[in-house]
C-alpha positions in Angstrom: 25.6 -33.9 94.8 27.0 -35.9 91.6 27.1 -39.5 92.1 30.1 -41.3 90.6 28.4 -43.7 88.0 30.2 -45.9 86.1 28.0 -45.4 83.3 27.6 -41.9 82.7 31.3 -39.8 82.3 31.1 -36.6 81.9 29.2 -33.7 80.8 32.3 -32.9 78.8 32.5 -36.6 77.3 34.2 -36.6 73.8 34.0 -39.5 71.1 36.6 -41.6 72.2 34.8 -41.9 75.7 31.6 -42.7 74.1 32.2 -46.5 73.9 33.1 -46.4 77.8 29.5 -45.3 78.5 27.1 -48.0 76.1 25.7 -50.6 77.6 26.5 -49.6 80.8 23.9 -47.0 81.4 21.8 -48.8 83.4 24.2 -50.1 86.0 25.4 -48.1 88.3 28.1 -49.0 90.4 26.4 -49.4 93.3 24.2 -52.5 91.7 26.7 -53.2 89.8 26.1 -54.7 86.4 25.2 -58.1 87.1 21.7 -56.8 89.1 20.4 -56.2 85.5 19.4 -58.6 82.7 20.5 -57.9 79.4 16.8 -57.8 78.5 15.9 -55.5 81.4 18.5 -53.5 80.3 17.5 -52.9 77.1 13.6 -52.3 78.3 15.5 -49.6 81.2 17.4 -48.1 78.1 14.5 -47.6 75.9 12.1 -46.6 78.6 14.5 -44.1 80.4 15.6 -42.7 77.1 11.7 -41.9 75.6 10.9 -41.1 79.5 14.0 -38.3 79.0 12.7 -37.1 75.9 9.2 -36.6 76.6 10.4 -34.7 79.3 9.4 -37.1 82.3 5.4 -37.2 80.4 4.4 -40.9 81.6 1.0 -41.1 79.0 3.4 -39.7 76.3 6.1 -42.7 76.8 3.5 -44.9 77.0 2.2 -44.1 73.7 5.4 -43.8 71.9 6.6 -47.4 73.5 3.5 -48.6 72.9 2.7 -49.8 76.8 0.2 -49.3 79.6 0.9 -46.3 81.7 1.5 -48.3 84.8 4.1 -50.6 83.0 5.3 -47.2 82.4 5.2 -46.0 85.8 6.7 -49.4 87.3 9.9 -49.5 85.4 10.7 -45.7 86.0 10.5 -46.9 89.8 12.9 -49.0 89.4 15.5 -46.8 87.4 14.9 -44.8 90.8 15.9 -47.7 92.4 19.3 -48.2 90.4 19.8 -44.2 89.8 18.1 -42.4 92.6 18.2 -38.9 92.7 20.4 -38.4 89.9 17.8 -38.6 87.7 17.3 -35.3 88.5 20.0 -33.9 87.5 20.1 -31.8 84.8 23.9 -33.3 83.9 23.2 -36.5 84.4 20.0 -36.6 82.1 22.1 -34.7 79.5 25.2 -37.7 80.3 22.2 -40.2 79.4 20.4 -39.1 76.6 24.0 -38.9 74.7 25.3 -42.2 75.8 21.5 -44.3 75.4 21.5 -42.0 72.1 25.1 -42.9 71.3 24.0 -46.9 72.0 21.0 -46.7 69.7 23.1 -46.1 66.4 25.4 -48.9 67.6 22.4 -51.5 67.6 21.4 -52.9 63.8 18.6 -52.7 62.5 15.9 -55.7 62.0 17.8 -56.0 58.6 20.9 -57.5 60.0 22.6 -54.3 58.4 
């Protein structure tokens, strides 16, 4: 069953809806965005996107975030919480790794640039 999240789109989501989708991905409707700091955000985003890409290896994304395992293992419970069995999903991981991809170009680097 596909949840309808405010932050994800669609498997089929083009350029133009790519703006629709950053910042947003970790607030799903049902928490709404206000559950979420901007700084817990951006620790979700960067943990949910290694966690994604190591394909769900805990000891791996701690090692590239530089973190304890359990830190790890706590913040992965919580996108749980806000995203439950969607992570899952095979479209929805695809929907997340684009848009959390898509936001990490956006962001400047330490430069200022």
């Amino acid at each position: 069953m596909r949840r309808n999240w405010s932050s994800c789109g669609s498997r089929t989501a083009s350029a133009p809806t790519a703006p629709r989708l950053r910042g947003r991905v970790c607030s799903p409707r049902r928490d709404g965005p206000d559950t979420v700091s901007a700084g817990q955000r951006s620790r979700h985003a960067e943990t949910l996107l290694a966690w994604l890409l190591s394909g769900s290896n805990v000891p791996d994304v701690a090692a590239r975030l530089h973190l304890h395992p359990q830190t790890v293992r706590y913040r992965l419970r919580r996108l749980k919480q806000l995203f439950g069995d969607a992570l899952d999903e095979q479209d929805t991981r695809l929907d997340l790794i684009l848009a959390l991809r898509a936001e990490s170009l956006r962001e400047p680097d330490s430069s200022g640039r």
